[in-house]
C-alpha positions in Angstrom: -29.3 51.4 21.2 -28.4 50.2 24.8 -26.7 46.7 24.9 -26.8 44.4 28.1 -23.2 43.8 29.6 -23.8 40.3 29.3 -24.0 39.9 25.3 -20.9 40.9 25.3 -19.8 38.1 27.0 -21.5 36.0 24.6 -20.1 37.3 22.2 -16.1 36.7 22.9 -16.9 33.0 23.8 -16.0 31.9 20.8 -12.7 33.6 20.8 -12.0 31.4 24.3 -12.7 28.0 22.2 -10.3 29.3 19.4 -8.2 30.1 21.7 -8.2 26.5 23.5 -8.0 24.9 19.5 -5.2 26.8 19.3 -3.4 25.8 22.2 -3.9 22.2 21.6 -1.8 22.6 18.0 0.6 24.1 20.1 0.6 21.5 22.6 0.7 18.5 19.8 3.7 20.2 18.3 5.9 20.7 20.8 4.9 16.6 22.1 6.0 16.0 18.2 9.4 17.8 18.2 10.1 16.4 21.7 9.5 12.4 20.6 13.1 12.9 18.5 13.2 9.3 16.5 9.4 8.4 17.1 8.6 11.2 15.3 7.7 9.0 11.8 6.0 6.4 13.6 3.1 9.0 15.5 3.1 10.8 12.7 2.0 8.0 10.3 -0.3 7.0 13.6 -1.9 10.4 13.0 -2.4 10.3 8.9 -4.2 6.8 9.6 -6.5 8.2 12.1 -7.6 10.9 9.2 -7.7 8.6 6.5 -4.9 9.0 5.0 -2.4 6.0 3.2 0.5 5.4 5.8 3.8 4.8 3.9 5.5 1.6 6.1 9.4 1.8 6.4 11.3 -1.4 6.8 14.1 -0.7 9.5 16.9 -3.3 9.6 19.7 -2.7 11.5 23.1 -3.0 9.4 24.8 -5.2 11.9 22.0 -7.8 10.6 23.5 -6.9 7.0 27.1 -6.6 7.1 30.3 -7.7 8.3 30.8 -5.1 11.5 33.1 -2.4 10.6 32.7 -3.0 6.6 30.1 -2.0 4.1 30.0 -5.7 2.6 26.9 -7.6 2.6 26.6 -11.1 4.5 24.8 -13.9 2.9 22.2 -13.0 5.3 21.9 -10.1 4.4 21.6 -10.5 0.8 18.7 -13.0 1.7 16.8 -10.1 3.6 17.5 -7.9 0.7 16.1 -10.6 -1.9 12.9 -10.7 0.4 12.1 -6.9 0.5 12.8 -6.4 -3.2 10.6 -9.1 -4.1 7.6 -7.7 -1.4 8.4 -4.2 -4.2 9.5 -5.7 -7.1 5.4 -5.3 -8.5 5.2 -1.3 -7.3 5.9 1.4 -9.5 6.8 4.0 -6.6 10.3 4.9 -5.7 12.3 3.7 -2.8 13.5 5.4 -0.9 16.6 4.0 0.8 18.1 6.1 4.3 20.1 5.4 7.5 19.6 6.5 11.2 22.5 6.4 13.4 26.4 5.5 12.9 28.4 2.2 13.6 30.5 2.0 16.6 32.5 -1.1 15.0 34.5 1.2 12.3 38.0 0.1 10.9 38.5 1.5 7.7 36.0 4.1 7.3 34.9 6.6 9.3 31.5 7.0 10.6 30.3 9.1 7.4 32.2 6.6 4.9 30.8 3.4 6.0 27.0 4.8 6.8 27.8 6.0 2.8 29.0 2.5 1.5 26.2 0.5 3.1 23.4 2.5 2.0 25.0 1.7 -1.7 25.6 -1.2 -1.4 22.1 -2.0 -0.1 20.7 0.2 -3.4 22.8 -1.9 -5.3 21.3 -5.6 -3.5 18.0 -4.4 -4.4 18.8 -3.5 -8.4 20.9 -6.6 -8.4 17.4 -8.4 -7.4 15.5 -6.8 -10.2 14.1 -2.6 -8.4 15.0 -0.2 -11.6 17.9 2.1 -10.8 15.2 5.0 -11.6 12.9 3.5 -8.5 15.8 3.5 -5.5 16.5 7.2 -4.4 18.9 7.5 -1.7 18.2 9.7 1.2 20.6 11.1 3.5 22.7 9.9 6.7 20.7 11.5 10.1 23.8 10.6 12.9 21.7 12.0 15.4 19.9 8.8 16.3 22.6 6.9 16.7 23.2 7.0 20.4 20.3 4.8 21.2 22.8 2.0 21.0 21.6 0.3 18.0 24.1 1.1 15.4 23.0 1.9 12.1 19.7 1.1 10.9 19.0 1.2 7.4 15.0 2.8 6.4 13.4 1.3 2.9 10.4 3.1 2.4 7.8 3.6 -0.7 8.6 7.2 -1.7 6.5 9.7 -2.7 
């Protein structure tokens, strides 16, 4: 059985559009891992675009919350806590309370201490306002953000 040289071509074409597919993934994850802190917001971008339900973080930074340097609530802040447990206070999912970034302004604590304190004492604003202890998981301190000069910034998101 003779073959013409140019089936063969034909034939491997498909291997050149697999190969392009496959260095688009490439492509879109190294774009993801370079965005750093924009990373959640294109990714819940993406989810959307396939269909998919986008979980919407509140960020507030904690110098709108707290006295700088301290992990004590303002009256302000207790307000803007009352608001966002009353926008969850009707869901069943889990909250998921984190923190990006440290605060310059520290006295007491260090940098570790007072991103700790603030992210319980905001778990403890929203229980106070009526979010089950069992809803609120605490997530973790990510420091690495924290040289875009905004301080801390505390996430409240619906978990999973």
């Amino acid at each position: 059985m003779n073959i013409p040289a140019s089936s063969g071509v034909r034939r491997s074409r498909w291997a050149l559009s697999f190969a392009d597919l496959l260095l688009l993934l490439l492509g879109f994850f190294v774009m993801l891992q370079a965005s750093g802190q924009r990373r959640d917001a294109m990714l819940a971008q993406v989810r959307q675009q396939f269909g998919g339900h986008v979980r919407q973080a509140m960020e507030i930074r904690a110098a709108e919350l707290f006295l700088p340097g301290e992990a004590l609530l303002t009256g302000e802040g207790r307000k803007r806590l009352k608001i966002v447990a009353n926008r969850y206070a009707g869901g069943r999912e889990r909250l998921e309370v984190s923190s990006r970034g440290t605060d310059g302004a520290r006295q007491r604590f260090d940098g570790w201490d007072l991103s700790a304190a603030r992210l319980g004492a905001v778990a403890r604003a929203l229980k106070a306002e009526g979010i089950g202890g069992e809803r609120l998981v605490l997530r973790g301190l990510d420091q690495l953000d924290g040289d875009s000069g905004k301080g801390q910034v505390i996430l409240i998101a619906p978990g999973r």
